[in-house]
C-alpha positions in Angstrom: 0.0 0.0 0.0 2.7 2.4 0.8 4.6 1.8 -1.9 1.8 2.2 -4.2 1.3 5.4 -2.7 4.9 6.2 -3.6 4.5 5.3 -7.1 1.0 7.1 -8.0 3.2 10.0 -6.4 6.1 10.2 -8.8 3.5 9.7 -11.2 1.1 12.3 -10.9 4.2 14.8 -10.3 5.2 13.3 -13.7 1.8 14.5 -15.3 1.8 17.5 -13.4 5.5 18.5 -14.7 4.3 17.2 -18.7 0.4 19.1 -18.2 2.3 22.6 -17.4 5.1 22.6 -19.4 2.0 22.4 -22.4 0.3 25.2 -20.4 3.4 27.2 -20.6 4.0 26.7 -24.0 0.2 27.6 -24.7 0.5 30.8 -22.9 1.2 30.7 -19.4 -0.9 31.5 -16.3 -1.2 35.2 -16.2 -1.3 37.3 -19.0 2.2 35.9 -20.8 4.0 34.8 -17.5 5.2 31.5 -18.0 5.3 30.4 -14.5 2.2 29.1 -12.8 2.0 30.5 -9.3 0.5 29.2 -6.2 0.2 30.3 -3.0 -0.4 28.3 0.1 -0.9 28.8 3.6 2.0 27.9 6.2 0.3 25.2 8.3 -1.3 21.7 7.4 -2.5 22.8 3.8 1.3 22.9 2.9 1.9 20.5 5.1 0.1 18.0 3.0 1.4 19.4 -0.2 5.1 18.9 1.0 5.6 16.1 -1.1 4.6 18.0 -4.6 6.9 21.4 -3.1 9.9 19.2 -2.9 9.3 17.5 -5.9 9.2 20.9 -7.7 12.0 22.1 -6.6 14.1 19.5 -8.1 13.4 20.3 -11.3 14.8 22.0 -13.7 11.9 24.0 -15.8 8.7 22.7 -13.8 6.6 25.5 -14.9 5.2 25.8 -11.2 6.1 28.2 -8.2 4.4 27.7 -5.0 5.2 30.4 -2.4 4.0 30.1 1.4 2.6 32.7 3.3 1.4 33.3 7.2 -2.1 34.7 6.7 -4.9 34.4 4.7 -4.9 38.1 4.0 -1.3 38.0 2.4 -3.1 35.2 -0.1 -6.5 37.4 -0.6 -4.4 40.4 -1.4 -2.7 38.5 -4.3 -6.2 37.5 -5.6 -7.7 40.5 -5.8 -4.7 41.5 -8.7 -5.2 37.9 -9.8 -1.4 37.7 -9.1 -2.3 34.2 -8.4 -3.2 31.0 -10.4 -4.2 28.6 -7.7 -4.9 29.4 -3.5 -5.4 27.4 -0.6 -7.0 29.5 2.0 -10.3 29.5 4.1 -13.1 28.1 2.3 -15.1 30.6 3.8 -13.4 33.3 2.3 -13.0 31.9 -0.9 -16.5 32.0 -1.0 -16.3 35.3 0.2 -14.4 36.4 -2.4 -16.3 34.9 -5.1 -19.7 36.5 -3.6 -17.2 39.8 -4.2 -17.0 39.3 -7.8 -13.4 37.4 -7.8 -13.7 34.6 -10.2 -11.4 31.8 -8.0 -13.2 28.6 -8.4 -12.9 25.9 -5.9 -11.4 22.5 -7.3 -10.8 20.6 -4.2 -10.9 20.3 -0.1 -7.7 19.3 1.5 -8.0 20.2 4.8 -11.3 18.3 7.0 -11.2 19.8 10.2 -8.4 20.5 12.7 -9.8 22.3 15.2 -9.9 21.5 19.1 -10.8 22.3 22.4 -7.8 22.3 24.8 -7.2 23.3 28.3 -6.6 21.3 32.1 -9.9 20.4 32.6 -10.4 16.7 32.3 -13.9 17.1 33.3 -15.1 18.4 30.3 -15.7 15.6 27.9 -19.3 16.8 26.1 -20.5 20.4 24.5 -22.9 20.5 27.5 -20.3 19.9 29.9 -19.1 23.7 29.2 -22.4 25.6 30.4 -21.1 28.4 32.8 -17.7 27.8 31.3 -15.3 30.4 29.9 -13.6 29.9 26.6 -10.8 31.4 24.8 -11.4 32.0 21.0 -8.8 34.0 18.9 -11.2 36.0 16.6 -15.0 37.3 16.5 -17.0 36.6 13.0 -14.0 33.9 12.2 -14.1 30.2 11.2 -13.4 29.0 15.0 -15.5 31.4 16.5 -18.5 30.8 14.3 -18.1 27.2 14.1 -17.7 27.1 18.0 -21.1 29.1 18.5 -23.0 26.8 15.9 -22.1 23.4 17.8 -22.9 25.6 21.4 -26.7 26.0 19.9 -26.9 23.3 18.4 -26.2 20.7 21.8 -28.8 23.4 23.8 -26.4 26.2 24.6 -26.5 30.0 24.2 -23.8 31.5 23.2 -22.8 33.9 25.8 -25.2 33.5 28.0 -24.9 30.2 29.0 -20.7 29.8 28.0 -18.4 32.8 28.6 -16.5 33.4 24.9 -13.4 35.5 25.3 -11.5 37.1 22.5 -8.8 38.9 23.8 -6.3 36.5 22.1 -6.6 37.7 18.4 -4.6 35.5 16.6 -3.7 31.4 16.6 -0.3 32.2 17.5 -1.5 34.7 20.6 -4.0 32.2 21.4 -1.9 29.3 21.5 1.1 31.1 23.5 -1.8 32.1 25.9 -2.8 28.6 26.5 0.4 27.5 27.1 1.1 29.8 29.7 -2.6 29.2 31.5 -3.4 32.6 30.6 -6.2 30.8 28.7 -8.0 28.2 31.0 -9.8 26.3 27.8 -9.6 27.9 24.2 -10.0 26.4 20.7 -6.9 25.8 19.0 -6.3 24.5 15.6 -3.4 22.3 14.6 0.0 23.0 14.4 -0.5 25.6 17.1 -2.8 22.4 19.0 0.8 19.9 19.1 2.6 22.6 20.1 0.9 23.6 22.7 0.3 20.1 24.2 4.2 19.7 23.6 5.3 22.5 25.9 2.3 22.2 28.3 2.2 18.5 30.1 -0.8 19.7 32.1 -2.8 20.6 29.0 -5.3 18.0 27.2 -7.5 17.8 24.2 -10.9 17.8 25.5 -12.7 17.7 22.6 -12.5 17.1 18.8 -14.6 19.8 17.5 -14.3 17.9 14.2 -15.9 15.1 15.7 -18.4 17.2 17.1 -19.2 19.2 14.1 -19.5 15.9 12.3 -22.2 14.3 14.7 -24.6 17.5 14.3 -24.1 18.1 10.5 -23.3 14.3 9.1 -20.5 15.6 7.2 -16.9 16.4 7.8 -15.3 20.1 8.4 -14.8 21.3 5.0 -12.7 24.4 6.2 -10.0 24.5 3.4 -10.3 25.2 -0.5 -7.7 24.4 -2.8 -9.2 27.6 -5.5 -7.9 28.1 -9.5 -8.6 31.4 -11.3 -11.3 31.1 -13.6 -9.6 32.1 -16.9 -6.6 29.9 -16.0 -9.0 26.9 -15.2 -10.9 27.5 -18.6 -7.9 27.9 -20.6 -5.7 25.0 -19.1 -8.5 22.6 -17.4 -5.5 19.5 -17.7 -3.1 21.7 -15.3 -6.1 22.1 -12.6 -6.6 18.7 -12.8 -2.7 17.4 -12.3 -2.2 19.6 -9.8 -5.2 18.6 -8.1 -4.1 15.1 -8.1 -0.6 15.7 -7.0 -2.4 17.2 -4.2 -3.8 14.3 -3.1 -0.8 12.1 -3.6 1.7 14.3 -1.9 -1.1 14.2 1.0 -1.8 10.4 1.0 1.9 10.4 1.1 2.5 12.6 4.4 -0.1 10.7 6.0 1.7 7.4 5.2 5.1 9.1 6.1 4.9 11.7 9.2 7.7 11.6 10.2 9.3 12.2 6.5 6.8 15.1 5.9 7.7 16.8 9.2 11.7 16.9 8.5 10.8 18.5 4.2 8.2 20.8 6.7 11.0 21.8 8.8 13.4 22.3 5.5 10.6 24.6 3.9 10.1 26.7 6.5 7.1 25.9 7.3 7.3 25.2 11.0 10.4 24.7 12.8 9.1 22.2 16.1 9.4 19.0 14.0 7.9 16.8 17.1 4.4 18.9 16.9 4.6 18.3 13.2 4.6 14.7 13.6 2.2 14.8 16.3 -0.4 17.0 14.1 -0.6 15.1 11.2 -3.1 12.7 11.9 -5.1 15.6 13.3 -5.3 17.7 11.1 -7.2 15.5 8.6 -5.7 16.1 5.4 -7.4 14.4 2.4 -7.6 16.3 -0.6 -11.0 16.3 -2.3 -12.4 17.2 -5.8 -15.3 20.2 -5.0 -17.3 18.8 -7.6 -17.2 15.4 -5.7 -18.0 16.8 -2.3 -20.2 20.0 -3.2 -22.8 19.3 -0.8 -20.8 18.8 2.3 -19.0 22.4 1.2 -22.7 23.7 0.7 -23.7 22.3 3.9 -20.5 23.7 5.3 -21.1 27.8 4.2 -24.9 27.4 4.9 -23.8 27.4 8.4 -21.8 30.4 8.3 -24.6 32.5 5.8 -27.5 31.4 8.4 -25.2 32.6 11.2 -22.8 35.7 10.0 -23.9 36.0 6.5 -21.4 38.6 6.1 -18.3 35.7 6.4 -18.9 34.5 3.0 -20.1 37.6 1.4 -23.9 37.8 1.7 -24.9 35.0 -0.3 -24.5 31.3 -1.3 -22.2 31.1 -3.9 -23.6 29.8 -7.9 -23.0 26.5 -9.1 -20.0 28.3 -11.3 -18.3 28.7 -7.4 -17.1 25.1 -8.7 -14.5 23.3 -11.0 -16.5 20.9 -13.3 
């Protein structure tokens, strides 16, 4: 099994190489650039796509660039100068940009959930167990925050009233350092930040899988990344989409067949330096990259949450069937 995974993995990098080089000679990605760019998120997104990063950058001419940035905002900015052929980001805000009048189309879902709820407590082993509880969240009107309130009302709880929700951490990194200092009794942290935390903190425990929990009231998984290709480049060069796509999901099959492999290319890309909570995260962080067209509903199901609750968070609206790469 593993070495089949190995295989289809040199393979599809193979196709991937062979399906851009006939992009580039057909015109490029942008305008007459012959480099395809994509930008990616540091954290389990390029995590899972370490396999395909250090393939690329092996080769000589592979048509492909794939830079790494901290925040979602960095990647957004690109996209609204369509700077960028392909992003991984929030699939809440890619359908927030899409609603905005950015054509980025989503092809696929590699990340399924890695959120958590961490802290001391041992007590707390159900969503009810936190009535007259406080917890720790790092941002108002984000994915955490939102998903947090919508499992708190949907196992009886009101948000606020009957759990304390604290934002004075605004960021994963704040939040995590705050909960590994017991500045933050009980927050929700998502992984790396999770491993890293539990790492550096023996006292501190995962309480709950909010994945879990989000899949027992909505019957699907956490859709909460989106793998999204500019709509002129996925019209002109629909074969590059999908051998990227695919290379996607072999680089990820293979970090989740080698951990401890990925971790080490992780730690060599830059992308986290605490190899240990790389390893440990892995199998947390639920990486299995998916086509959108094969999983539309659960993604539906997914931003109806957030339009019923803070319409706003993916721009007003549901997006169109066009939202997704045939």
């Amino acid at each position: 099994m593993i070495i089949r995974i190995m295989k289809m993995s040199l393979r599809l990098v193979a196709g991937l190489f062979l399906a851009l080089m006939l992009c580039c000679c057909s015109g490029g990605g942008r305008g007459d650039s012959p480099v395809v760019r994509v930008a990616s998120l540091r954290g389990p997104s390029s995590v899972a796509m370490i396999r395909l990063i250090d393939s690329l950058s092996q080769a000589k001419e592979p048509g492909i660039r794939v830079e790494i940035f901290s925040e979602p905002l960095q990647v957004r900015k690109l996209m609204l100068t369509d700077s960028v052929d392909m992003a991984v980001l929030p699939t809440t805000m890619a359908a927030l940009l899409y609603n905005k009048g950015l054509d980025y189309r989503a092809s696929a879902v590699p990340m399924w959930g890695t959120l958590y709820l961490c802290g001391n407590d041992t007590t707390v082993r159900s969503i009810s167990d936190l009535r007259g509880r406080k917890v720790y969240l790092m941002a108002k009107g984000m994915t955490p925050d939102v998903l947090f309130r919508h499992l708190l009302s949907s196992n009886g709880l009101e948000p606020y009233k009957d759990v304390d929700l604290d934002y004075r951490f605004p960021t994963h990194i704040d939040l995590a350092n705050a909960t590994m200092a017991g500045r933050a009794e009980m927050s929700v942290i998502s992984e790396p930040y999770l491993s890293q935390a539990l790492n550096e903190n023996p006292s501190l425990h995962i309480l709950m899988d909010l994945n879990d929990e989000w899949a027992k009231v909505e019957s699907v998984p956490v859709a909460e990344t989106a793998l999204v290709c500019r709509g002129a480049f996925t019209e002109a060069h629909p074969e590059a989409v999908e051998a990227f796509t695919e290379a996607y999901r072999a680089s990820a099959e293979w970090v989740n067949a080698y951990p401890d492999s990925a971790a080490r290319l992780a730690v060599r890309y830059g992308i986290n330096p605490d190899t240990l909570a790389l390893v440990n995260s892995i199998p947390r962080s639920n990486m299995r990259v998916e086509k959108a067209s094969e999983v539309r509903d659960a993604i539906i199901d997914y931003l109806r949450v957030f339009y019923t609750m803070e319409p706003e968070v993916i721009g007003g609206r549901m997006p169109d069937e066009k939202f997704f790469v045939k």
